[in-house]
C-alpha positions in Angstrom: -9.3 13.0 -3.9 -7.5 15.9 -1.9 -8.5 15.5 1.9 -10.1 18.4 3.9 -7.7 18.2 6.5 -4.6 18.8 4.3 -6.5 22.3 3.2 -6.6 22.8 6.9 -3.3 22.2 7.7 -1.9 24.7 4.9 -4.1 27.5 6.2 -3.0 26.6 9.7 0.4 27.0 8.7 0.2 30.2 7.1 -1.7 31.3 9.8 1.1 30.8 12.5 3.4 32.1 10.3 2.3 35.3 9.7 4.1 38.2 11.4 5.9 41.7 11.2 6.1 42.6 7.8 9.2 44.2 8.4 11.4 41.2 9.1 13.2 40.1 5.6 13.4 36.1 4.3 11.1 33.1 4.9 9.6 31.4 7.7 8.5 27.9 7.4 6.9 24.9 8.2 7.4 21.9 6.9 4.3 19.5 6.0 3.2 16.6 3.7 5.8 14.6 4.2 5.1 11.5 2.6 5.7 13.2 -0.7 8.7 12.2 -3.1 10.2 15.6 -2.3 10.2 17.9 0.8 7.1 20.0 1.0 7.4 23.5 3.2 4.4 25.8 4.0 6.2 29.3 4.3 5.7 33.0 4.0 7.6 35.3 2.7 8.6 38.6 4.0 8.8 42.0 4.2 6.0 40.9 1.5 4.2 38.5 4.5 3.3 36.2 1.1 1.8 32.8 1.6 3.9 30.2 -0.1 4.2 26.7 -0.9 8.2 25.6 -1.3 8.9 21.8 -2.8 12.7 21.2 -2.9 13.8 18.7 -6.3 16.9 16.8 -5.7 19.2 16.6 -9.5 16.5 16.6 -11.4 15.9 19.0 -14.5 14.2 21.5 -13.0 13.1 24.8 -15.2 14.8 28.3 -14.5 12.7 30.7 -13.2 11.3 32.2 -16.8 11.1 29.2 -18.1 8.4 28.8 -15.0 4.5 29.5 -15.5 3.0 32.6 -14.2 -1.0 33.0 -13.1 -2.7 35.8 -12.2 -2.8 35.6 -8.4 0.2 33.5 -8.0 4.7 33.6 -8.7 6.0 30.5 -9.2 10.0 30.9 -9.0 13.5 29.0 -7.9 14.3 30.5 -5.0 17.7 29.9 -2.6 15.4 28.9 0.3 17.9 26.1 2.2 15.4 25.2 4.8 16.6 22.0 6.8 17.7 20.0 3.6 20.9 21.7 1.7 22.2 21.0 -2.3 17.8 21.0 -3.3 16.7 23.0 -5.8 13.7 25.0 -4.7 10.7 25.9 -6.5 8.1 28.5 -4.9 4.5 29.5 -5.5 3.7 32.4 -4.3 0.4 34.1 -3.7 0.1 37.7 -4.6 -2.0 40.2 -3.2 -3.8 40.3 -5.8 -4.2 36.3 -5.3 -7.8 35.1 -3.8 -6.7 33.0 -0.8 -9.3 30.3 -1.1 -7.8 29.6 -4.7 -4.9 29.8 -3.9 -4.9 27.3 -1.1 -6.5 24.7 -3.8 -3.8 25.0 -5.8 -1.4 24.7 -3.3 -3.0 21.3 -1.6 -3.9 20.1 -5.1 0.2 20.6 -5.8 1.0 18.6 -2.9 -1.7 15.8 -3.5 -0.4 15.5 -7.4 3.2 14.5 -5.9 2.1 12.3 -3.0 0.8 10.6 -6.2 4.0 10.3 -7.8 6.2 9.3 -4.9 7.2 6.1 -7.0 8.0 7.7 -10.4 11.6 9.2 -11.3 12.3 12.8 -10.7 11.9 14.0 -13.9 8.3 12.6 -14.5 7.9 14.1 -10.9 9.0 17.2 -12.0 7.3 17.9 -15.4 4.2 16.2 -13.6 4.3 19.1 -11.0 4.9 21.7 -13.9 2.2 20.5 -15.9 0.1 20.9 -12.9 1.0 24.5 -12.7 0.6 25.2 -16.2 -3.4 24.2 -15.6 -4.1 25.8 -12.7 -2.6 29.0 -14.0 -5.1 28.9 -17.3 -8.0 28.1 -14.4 -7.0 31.4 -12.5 -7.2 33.5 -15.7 -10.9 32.5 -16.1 -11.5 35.0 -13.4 -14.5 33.7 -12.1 -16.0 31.6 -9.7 -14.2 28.5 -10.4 -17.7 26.7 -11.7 -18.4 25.1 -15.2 -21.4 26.8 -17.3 -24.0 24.8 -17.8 -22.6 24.1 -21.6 -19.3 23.7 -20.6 -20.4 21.0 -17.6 -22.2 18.9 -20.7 -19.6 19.1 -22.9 -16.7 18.0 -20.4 -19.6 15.0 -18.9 -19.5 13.7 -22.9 -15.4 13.9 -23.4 -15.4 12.0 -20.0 -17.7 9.9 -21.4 -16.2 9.1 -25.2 -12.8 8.8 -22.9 -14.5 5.9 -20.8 -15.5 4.2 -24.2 -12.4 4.6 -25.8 -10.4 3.0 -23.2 -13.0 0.3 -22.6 -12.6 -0.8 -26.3 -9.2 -1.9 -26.0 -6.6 1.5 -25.8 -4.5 1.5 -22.5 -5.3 4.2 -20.2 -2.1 6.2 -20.8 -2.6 5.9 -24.5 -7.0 7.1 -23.7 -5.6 10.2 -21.6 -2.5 11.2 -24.0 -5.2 11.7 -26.8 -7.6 13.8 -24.8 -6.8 16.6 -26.0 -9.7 18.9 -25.8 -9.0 20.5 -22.1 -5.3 21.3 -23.9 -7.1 23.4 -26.6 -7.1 21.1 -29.3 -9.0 21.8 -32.7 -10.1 18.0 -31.9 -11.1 16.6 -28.9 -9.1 13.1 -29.2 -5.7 13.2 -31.4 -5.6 9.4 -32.1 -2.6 7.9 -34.7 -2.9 10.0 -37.4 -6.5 10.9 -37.3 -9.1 12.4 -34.7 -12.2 12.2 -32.7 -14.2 15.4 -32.0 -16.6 14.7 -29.3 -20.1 16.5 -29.9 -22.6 16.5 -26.5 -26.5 17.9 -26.6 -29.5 17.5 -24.5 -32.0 17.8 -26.6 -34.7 15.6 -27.7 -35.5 16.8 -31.2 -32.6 16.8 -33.6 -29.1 16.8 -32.4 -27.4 20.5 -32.9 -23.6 19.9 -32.7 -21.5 23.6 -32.7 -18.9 23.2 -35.2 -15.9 25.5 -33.7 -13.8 26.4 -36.9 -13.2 25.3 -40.9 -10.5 22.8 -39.5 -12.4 20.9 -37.1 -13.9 18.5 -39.8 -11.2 18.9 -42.4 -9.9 15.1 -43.5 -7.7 16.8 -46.1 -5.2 17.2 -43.3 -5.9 15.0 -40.7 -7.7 11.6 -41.5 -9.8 9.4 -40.6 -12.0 12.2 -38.8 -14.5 10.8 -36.3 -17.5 12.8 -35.4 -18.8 11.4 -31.9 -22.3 12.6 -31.0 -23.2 12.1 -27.1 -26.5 12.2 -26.4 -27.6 12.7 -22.4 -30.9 13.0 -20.7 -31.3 14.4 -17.0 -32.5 11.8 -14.9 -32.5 11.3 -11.4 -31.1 7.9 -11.9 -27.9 9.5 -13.6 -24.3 11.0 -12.4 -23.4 14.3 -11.2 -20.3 15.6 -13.6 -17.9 14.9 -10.4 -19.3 11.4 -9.6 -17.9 10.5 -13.4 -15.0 12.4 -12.8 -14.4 10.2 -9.7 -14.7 6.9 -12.3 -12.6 8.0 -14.6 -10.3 8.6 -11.7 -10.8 4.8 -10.6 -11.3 3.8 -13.8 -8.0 5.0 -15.7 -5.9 6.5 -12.3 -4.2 3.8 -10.9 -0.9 4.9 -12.2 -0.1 7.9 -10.8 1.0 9.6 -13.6 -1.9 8.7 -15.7 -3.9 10.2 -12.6 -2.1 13.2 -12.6 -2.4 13.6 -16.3 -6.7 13.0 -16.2 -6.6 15.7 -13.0 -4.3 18.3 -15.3 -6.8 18.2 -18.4 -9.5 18.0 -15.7 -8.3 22.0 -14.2 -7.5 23.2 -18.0 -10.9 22.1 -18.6 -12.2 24.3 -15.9 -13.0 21.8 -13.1 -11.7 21.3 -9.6 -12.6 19.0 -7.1 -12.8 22.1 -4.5 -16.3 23.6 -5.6 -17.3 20.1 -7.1 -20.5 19.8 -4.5 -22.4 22.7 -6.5 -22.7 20.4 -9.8 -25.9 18.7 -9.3 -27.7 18.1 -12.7 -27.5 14.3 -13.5 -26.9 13.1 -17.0 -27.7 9.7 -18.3 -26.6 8.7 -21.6 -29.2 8.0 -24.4 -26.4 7.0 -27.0 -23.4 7.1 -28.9 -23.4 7.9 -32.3 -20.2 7.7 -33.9 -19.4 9.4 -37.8 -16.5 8.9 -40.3 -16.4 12.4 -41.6 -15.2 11.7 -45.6 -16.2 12.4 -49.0 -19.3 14.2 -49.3 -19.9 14.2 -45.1 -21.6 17.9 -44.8 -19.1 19.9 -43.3 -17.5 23.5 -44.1 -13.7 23.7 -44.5 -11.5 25.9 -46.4 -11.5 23.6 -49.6 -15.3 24.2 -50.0 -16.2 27.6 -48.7 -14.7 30.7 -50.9 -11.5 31.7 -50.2 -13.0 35.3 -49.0 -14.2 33.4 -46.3 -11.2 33.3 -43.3 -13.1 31.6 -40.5 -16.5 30.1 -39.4 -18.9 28.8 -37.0 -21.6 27.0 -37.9 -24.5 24.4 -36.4 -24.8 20.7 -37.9 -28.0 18.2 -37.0 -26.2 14.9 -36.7 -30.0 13.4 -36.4 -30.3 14.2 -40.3 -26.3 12.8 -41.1 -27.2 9.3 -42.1 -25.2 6.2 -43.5 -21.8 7.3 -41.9 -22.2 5.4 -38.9 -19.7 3.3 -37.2 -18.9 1.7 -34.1 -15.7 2.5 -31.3 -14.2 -0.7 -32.1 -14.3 0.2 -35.5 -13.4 3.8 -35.5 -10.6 2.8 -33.4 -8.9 -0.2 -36.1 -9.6 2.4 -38.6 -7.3 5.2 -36.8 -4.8 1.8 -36.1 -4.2 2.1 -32.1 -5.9 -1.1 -31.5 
């Protein structure tokens, strides 16, 4: 978890920093330096723009439009030297359009994701940090205030969830956190060998509604086995908050620090950040796990059994009243052959 204090010392930075808008070129400070690469807290001017620089040494490092762009924030190469010649320099940039406070998240969350990685090779360092960009950009074009809605928290607490039991029945954590690929936009939650798990979360004590996105999501005759994983939670006091699970999977999975920068990446596309995590406080327990082969005559719409007038769909299915399809993780997992 990202530490207070290195918030602080970013804002500090930018604080001394700031100055005549007139002058022209950076001003900088450098900090975190028990990163993999040199980390510089800067502004840049006439623009007065707080920055974060991280110099790459030979690695592959993107050109400039090949760089993601959020609203709020440039992230470019820049000829910044600083102390350290023959780098190449990435900056991110907040614009004035930028909120600060997100901003500064990003930035310390940046400079936590490399500490992390200070014993992989530059390239995983680099697309690591690039990846990390890429989510934090499709968090800042949510536009709001950076918190899950209430359907959103459930649904992310029962992927965490079906992640935790997929690992636990015998896949390696890189392989678990490679196939979550929900957060990424996946028509599927899990993308597992050649077939698929979508993960299906409800609180509800009578029936079990489960929102089926689109005519694809349940469609074997393109990507089988399909597994149809129903997560059913109760509030309880005696349950987790969404970021104490977070903070297992983290212990759980995270101990190599590109598998922990992986599970943080999906965590942002998904829409949560450890910044604003003390204002979820519903506690889930789980109930159950029911787990469906979706085959034959499973009741599902898809484009082979709707009419062809018919382009797209959304529809509700009760998995209370789906019966005899039922299997278990271990199984569902042999059948998709990664264990």
């Amino acid at each position: 978890m990202v530490l207070q204090t290195e918030r602080d010392e970013l804002l500090a930075a930018w604080s001394a920093l700031s100055g005549d808008a007139g002058s022209n070129g950076w001003r900088t400070i450098r900090v975190a330096c028990g990163a993999p690469c040199p980390l510089f807290a800067g502004r840049r001017f006439p623009g007065n723009e707080e920055a974060l620089l991280v110099g790459f040494e030979s690695a592959r490092v993107p050109r400039s439009e090949e760089l993601p762009q959020g609203k709020g924030f440039l992230v470019t190469r820049t000829d910044f030297g600083g102390c350290i010649p023959g780098l190449t320099w990435i900056a991110l940039i907040r614009q004035s359009q930028g909120r600060l406070d997100f901003f500064a998240s990003m930035a310390v969350d940046v400079v936590a994701i490399l500490a992390a990685m200070k014993d992989q090779n530059r390239e995983t360092v680099v697309d690591a940090f690039v990846a990390r960009i890429r989510a934090w950009q499709e968090f800042m074009l949510r536009g709001d205030d950076g918190l899950l809605r209430a359907e959103a928290e459930l649904g992310l607490f029962g992927e965490i969830e079906m992640l935790l039991a997929i690992s636990s029945a015998g896949l390696w954590p890189s392989s678990a956190v490679d196939a979550w690929q929900g957060p990424l936009g996946g028509i599927r939650d899990f993308s597992l060998g050649a077939g698929a798990i979508e993960v299906k979360s409800t609180l509800s004590h009578a029936g079990f509604p489960a929102k089926v996105g689109s005519l694809d999501q349940l469609d074997d005759s393109v990507v089988q086995p399909i597994f149809l994983a129903g997560v059913r939670l109760t509030l309880s006091s005696a349950g987790r908050t969404l970021p104490e699970l977070v903070m297992r999977l983290r212990a759980t999975l995270g101990a190599d620090g590109a598998v922990l920068a992986a599970i943080d990446s999906r965590l942002i596309h998904a829409g949560f950040v450890h910044q604003v995590a003390s204002s979820y406080t519903r506690r889930f327990s789980v109930v159950g796990i029911k787990l469906l082969l979706v085959a034959g005559s499973f009741p599902r719409l898809t484009q082979g059994n709707v009419p062809p007038e018919i382009r797209a769909a959304r529809y509700d299915l009760d998995l209370d009243l789906v019966h005899g399809w039922d299997t278990t993780i271990e199984g569902a997992l042999e059948r998709l052959g990664v264990i």
